[in-house]
C-alpha positions as CSV (number, residue, x, y, z in Angstrom):
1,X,13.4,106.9,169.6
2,X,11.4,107.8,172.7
3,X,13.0,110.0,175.6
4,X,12.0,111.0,178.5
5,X,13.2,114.1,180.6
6,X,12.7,114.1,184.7
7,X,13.1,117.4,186.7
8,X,13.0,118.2,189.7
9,X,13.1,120.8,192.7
10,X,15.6,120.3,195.6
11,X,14.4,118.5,199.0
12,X,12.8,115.9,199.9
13,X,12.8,111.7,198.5
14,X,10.7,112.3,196.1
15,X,8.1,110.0,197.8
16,X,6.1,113.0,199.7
17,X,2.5,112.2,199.0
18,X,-0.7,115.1,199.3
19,X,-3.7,113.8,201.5
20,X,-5.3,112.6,198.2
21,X,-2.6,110.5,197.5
22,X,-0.8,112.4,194.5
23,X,2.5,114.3,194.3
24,X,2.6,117.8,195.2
25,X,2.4,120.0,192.5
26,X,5.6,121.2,193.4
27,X,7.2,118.4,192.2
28,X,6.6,118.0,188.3
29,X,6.1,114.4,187.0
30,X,7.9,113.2,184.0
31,X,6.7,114.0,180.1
32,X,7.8,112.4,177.5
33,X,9.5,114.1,174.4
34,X,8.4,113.5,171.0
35,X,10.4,113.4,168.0
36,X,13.5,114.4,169.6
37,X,15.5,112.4,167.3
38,X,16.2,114.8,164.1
39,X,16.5,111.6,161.9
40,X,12.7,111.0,162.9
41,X,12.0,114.0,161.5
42,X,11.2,115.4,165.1
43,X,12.3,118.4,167.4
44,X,11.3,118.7,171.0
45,X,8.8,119.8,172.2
46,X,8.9,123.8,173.4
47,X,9.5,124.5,176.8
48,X,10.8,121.3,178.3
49,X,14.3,121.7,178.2
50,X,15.9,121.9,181.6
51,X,18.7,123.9,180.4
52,X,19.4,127.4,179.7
53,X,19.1,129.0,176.3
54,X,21.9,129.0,174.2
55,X,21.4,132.1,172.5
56,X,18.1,134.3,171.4
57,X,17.9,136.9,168.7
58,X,15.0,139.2,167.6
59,X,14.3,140.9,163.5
60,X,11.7,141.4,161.5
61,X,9.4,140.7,164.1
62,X,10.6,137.1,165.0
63,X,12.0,135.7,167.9
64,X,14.9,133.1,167.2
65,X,15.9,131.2,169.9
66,X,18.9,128.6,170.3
67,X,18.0,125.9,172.7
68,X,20.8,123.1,172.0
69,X,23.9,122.6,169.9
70,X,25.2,119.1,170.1
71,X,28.0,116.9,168.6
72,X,26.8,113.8,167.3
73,X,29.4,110.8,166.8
74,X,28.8,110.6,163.0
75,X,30.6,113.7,162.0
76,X,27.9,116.2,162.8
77,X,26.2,119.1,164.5
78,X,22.8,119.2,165.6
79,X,21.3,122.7,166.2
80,X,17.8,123.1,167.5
81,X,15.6,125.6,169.3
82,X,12.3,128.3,168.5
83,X,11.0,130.5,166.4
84,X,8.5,132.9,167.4
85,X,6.3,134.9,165.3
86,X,5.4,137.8,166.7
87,X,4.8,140.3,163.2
88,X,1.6,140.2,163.5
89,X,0.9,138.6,160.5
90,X,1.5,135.0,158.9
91,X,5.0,133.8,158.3
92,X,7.0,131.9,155.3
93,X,10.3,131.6,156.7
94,X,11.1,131.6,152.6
95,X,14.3,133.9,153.4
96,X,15.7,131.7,155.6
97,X,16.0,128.4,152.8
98,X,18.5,130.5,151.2
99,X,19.8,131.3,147.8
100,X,21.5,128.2,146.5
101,X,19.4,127.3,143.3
102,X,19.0,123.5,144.6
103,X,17.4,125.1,148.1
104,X,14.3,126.0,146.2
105,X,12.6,122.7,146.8
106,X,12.3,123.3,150.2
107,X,10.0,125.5,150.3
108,X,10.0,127.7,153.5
109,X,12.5,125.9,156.0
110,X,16.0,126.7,158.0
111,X,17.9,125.2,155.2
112,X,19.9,128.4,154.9
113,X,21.4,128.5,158.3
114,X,25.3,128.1,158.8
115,X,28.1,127.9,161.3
116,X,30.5,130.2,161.0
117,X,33.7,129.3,163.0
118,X,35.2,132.2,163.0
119,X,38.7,130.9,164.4
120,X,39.1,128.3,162.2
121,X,37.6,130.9,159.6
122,X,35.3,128.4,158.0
123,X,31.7,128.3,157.2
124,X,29.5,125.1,157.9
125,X,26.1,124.8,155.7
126,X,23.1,123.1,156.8
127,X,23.6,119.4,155.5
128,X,21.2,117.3,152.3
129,X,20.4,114.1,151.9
130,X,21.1,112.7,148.0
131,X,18.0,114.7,146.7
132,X,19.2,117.8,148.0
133,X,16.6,118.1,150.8
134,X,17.9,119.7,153.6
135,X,18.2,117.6,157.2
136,X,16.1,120.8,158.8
137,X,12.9,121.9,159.6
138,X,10.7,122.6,156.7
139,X,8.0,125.0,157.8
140,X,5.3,123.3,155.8
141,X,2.3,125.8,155.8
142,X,4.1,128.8,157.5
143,X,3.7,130.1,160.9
144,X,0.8,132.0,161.9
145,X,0.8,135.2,163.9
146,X,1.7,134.1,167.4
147,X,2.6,130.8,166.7
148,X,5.6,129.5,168.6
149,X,7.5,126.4,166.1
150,X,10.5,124.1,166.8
151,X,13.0,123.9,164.6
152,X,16.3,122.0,164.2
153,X,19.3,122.1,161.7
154,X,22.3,119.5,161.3
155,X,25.6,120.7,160.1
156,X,29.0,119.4,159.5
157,X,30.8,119.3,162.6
158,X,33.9,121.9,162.9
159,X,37.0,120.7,164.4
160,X,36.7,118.9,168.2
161,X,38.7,121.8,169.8
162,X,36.2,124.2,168.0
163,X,33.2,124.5,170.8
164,X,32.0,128.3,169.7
165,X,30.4,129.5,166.4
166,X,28.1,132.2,165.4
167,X,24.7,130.8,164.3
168,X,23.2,132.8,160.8
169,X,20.2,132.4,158.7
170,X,18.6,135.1,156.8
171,X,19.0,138.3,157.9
172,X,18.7,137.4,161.4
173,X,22.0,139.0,163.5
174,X,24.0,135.9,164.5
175,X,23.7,134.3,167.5
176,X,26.9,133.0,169.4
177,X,26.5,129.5,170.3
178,X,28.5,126.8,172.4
179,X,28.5,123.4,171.1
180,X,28.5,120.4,173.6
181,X,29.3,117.1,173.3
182,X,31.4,115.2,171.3
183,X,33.7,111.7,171.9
């Protein structure tokens, strides 16, 4: 699935042309985004989104932001957004697969994230396909000092009246986060 995203700054048609013939810079052209379908095995790419964060939270030297948390129709959640590395040295993100025994075989990835509804008092784990992989980010190789990484997560989707949930993995302090969408 290809999609594209278009932004734009108030004024003008749209049509305003520089004396070479090109669009001011002012008015950014459209990029594509790759992979944005998690059943591709994609995320977006960083720093595209024309919305607001959803949430950011800092340890251990990472940054952890929330960029998106979205119904799907089939039943689930999909959670995405950044992680910066900013330790100074190379990352494994091997906390973060958490402790369930069948979690081992994959590797360094955000297969121990969860939803915590805390009004329906319920807690949502990252869902696996048949073999037990986890329908997240694997962070195949680590991330480097400095590195910025996408990530995404899908979860079982709380109640339809439930639209807030605390986002955890490892020992990251949760993150409050809104979740849009939904039929």
């Amino acid at each position: 699935m290809l999609t594209f995203a278009v932004s734009g700054c108030g004024g003008g048609d749209g049509g305003e042309k520089t004396g070479d013939g090109k669009a001011p810079a002012s008015q950014p052209a459209a990029s594509p985004r790759q992979g944005d379908d998690p059943d591709e095995g994609g995320t977006p790419i960083s720093g595209e989104s024309a919305k607001e964060d959803l949430a950011e939270v800092k340890g251990g030297g990472l940054t952890l932001t929330v960029t998106s948390a979205v119904r799907g129709q089939g039943g689930f959640v999909t959670v995405q957004g950044r992680v910066v590395n900013g330790s100074g040295e190379p990352w494994s993100a091997g906390e973060w697969r958490g402790d369930e025994s069948e979690l081992v075989k994959n590797g360094g990835s955000i297969a121990g994230a969860s939803l915590v509804d805390n009004t329906g008092k319920k807690k949502y784990l990252v869902l696996r396909d048949t073999e037990g992989r986890c329908l997240c980010t694997r962070f195949t190789g680590g991330v480097g000092s400095g590195e910025t990484v996408d990530w995404f997560a899908q979860f079982p989707a709380p109640p339809e009246g439930t639209t807030e949930v605390d986002f955890q993995v490892g020992s990251m302090p949760p993150a409050a986060i809104e979740i849009s969408g939904g039929e």
